[in-house]
FIFIVO-367069 format. One record per residue (C-alpha): residue in one letter; z negated, x negated, y; residue number from 0. Coordinates in nm, 2 decimals, always signed. Layout:
<resn->a z->Z x->X y->Y resi->NUM>
...
END
This chain:
<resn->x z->-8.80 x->-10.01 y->+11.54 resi->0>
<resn->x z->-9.16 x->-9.86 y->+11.61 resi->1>
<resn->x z->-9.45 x->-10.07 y->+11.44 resi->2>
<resn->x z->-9.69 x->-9.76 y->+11.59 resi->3>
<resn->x z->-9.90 x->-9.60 y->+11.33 resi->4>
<resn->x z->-9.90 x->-9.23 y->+11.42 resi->5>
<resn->x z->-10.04 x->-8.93 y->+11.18 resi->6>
<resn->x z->-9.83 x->-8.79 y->+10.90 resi->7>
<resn->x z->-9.67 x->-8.48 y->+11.03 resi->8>
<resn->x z->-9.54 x->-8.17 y->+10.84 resi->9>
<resn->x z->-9.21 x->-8.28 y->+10.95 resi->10>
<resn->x z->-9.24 x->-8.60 y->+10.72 resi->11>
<resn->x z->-9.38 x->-8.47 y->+10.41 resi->12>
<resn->x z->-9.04 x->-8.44 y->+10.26 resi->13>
<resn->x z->-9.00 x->-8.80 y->+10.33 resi->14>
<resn->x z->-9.33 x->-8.89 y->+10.25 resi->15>
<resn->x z->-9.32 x->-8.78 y->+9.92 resi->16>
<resn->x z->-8.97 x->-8.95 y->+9.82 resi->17>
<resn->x z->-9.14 x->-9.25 y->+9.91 resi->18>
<resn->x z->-9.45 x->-9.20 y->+9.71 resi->19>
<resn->x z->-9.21 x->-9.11 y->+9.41 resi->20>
<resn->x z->-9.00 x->-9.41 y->+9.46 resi->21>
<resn->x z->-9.32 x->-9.63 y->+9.40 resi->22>
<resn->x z->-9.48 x->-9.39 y->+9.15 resi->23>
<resn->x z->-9.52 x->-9.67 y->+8.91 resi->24>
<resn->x z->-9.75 x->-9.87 y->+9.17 resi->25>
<resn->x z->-9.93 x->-9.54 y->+9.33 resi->26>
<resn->x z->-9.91 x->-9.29 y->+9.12 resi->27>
<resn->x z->-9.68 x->-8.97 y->+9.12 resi->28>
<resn->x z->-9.73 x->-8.63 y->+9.31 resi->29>
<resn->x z->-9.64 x->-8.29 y->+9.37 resi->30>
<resn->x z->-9.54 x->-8.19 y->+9.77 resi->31>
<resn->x z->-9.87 x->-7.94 y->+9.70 resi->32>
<resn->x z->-10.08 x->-8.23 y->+9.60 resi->33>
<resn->x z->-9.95 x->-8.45 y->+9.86 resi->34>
<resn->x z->-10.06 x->-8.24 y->+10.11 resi->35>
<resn->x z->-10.37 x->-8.16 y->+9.97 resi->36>
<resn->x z->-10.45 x->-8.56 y->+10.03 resi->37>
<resn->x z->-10.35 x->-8.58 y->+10.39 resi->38>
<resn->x z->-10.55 x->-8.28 y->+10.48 resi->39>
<resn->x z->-10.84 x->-8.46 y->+10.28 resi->40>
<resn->x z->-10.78 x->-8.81 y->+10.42 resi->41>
<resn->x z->-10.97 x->-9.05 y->+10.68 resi->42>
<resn->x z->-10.67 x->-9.18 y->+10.74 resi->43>
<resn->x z->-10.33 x->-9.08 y->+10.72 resi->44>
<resn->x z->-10.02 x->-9.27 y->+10.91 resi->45>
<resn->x z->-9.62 x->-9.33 y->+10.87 resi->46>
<resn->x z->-9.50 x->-9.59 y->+11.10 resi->47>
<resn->x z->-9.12 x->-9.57 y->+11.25 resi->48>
<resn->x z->-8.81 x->-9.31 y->+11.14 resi->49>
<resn->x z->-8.90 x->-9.31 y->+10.74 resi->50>
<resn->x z->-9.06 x->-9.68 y->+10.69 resi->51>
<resn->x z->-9.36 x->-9.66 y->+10.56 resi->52>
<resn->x z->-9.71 x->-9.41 y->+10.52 resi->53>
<resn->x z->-10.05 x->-9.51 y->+10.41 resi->54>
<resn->x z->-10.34 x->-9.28 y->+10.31 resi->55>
<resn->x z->-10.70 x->-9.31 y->+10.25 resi->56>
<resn->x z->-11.02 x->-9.20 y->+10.23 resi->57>
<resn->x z->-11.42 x->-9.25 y->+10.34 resi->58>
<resn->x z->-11.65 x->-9.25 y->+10.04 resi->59>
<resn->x z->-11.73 x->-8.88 y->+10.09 resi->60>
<resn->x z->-11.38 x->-8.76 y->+10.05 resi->61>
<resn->x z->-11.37 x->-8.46 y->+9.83 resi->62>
<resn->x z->-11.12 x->-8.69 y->+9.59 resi->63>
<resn->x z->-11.09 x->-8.75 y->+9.20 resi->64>
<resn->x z->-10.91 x->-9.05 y->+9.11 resi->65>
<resn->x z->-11.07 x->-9.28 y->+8.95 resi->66>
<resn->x z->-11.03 x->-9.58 y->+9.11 resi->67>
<resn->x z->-11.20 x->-9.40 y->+9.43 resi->68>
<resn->x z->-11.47 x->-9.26 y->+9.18 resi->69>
<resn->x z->-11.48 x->-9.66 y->+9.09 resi->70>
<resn->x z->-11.60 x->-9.75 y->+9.44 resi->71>
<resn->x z->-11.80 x->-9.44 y->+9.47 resi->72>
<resn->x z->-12.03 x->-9.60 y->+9.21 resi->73>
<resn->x z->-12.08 x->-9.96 y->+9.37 resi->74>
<resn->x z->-12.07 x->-9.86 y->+9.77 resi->75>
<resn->x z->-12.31 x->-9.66 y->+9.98 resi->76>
<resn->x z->-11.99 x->-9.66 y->+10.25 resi->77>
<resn->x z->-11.64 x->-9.81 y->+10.27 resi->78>
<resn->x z->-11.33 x->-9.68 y->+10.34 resi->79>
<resn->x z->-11.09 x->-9.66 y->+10.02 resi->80>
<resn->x z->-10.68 x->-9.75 y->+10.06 resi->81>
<resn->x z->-10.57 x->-9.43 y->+9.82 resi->82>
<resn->x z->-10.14 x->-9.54 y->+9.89 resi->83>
<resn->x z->-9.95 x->-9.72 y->+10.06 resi->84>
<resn->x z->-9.57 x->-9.75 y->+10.04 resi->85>
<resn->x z->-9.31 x->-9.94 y->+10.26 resi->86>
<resn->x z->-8.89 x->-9.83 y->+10.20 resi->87>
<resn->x z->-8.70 x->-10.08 y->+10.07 resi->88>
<resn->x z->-8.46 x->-10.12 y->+10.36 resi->89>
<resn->x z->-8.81 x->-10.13 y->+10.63 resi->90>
<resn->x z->-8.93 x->-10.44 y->+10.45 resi->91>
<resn->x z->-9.05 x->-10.76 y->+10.58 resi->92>
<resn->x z->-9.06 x->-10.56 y->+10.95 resi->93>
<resn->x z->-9.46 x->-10.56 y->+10.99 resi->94>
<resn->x z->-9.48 x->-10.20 y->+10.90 resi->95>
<resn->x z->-9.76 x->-10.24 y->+10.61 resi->96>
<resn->x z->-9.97 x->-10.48 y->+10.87 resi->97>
<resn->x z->-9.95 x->-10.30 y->+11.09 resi->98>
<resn->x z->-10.09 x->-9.99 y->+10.92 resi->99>
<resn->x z->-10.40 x->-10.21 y->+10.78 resi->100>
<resn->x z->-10.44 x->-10.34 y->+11.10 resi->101>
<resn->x z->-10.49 x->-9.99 y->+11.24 resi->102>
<resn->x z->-10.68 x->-9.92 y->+10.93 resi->103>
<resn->x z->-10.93 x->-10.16 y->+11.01 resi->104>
<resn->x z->-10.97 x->-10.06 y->+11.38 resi->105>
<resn->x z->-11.03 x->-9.69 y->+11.34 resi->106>
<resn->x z->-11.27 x->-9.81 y->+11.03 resi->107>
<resn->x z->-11.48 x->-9.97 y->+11.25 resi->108>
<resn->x z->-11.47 x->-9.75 y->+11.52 resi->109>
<resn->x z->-11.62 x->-9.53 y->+11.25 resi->110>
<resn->x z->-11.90 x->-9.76 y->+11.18 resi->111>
<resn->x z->-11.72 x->-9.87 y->+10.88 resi->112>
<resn->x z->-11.77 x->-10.27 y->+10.76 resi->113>
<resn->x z->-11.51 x->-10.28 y->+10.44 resi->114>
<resn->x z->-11.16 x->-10.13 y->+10.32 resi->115>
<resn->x z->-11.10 x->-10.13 y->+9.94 resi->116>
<resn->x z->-10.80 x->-10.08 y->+9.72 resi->117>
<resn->x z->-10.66 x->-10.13 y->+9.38 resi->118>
<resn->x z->-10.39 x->-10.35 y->+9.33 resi->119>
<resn->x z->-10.19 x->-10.29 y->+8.92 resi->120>
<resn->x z->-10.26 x->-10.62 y->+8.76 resi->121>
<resn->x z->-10.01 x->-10.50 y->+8.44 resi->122>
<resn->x z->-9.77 x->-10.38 y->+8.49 resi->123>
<resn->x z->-9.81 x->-10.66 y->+8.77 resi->124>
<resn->x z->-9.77 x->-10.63 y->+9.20 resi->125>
<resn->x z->-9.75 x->-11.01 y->+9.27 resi->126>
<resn->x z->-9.59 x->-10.88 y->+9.61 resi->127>
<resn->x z->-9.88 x->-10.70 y->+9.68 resi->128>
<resn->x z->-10.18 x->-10.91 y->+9.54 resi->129>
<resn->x z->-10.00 x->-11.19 y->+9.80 resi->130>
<resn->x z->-10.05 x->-10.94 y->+10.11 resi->131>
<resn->x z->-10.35 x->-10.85 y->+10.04 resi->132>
<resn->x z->-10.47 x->-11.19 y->+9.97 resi->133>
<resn->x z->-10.29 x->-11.31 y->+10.32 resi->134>
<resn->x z->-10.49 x->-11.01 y->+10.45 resi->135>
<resn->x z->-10.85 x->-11.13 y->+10.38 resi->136>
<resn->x z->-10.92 x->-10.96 y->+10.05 resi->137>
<resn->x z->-11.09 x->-11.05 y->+9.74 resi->138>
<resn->x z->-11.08 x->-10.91 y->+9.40 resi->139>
<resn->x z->-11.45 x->-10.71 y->+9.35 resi->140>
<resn->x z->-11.34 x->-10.62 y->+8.97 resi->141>
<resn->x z->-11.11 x->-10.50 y->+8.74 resi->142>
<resn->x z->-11.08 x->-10.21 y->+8.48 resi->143>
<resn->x z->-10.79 x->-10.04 y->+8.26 resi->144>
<resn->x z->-10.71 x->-9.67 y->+8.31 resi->145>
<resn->x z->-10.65 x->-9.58 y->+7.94 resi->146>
<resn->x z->-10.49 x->-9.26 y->+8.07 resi->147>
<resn->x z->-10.22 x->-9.44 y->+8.27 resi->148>
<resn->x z->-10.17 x->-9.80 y->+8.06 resi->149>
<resn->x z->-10.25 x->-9.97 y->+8.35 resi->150>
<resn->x z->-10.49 x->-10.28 y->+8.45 resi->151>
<resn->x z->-10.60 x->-10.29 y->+8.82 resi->152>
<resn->x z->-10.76 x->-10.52 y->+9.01 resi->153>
<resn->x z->-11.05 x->-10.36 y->+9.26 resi->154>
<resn->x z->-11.01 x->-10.55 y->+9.66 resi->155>
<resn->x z->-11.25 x->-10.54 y->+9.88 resi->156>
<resn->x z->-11.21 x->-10.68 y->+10.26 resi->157>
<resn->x z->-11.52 x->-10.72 y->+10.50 resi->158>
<resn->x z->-11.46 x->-10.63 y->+10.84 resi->159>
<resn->x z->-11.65 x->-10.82 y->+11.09 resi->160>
END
């Protein structure tokens, strides 16, 4: 087992994509185009081990449309904005998603970033998630419902010192 982030290669789109749609619910579903279309776009974007786990996001001057990036857009000057990430069911529990944010957070600052943000679904509720991200040093910022998805999020945000 390899708890190395390394970039998203061609090689694990197909993969990449199962996973997303496997946790569509929670992130939101895509077409292989569209999936591509984010990695090329991203700050970051890393899988960790054989199939495990991927996590994607971008800086607040990403060409991106969602509107839970467009939600930080409007209350940051600068941050860096955790679009999806997704852990397989049998990689669980291994240190894969830490390990991501943790290489998140050093390649943020190294870009003179001082905060990552996310969304976490408040209804349909992530209690697994709002408890890592808590154990992770984030707070809520806010929270809003996306009519077009029937969905309540809660908006993170995590100072890095």
């Amino acid at each position: 087992m390899n708890t190395t982030p390394r970039p998203i290669a061609v090689a694990d789109l197909d993969w990449v994509h199962s996973l997303n749609e496997v946790h569509a619910v929670e992130l939101s579903p895509l077409t292989p185009a569209r999936l591509g279309e984010l990695i090329e776009r991203a700050f970051y974007a890393k899988a960790v081990d054989n199939q495990a786990a991927f996590m994607i996001a971008f800086d607040q001057d990403a060409d991106y449309d969602s509107p839970n990036f467009l939600w930080f857009c409007e209350k940051l000057p600068r941050f860096v904005y955790v679009d999806r990430i997704a852990v397989s069911a049998k990689s669980r529990g291994k240190g894969h998603a830490g390990a991501l944010y943790r290489d998140l957070f050093s390649q943020a600052r190294q870009c003179g970033h001082d905060r990552i943000v996310c969304e976490v679904n408040s209804d349909p509720p992530n209690q697994a998630s709002d408890a890592f991200h808590e154990a992770l040093g984030f707070s809520i910022m806010g929270e809003a419902r996306l009519e077009d998805r029937d969905k309540h999020v809660r908006y993170l945000i995590r100072e890095l010192s």
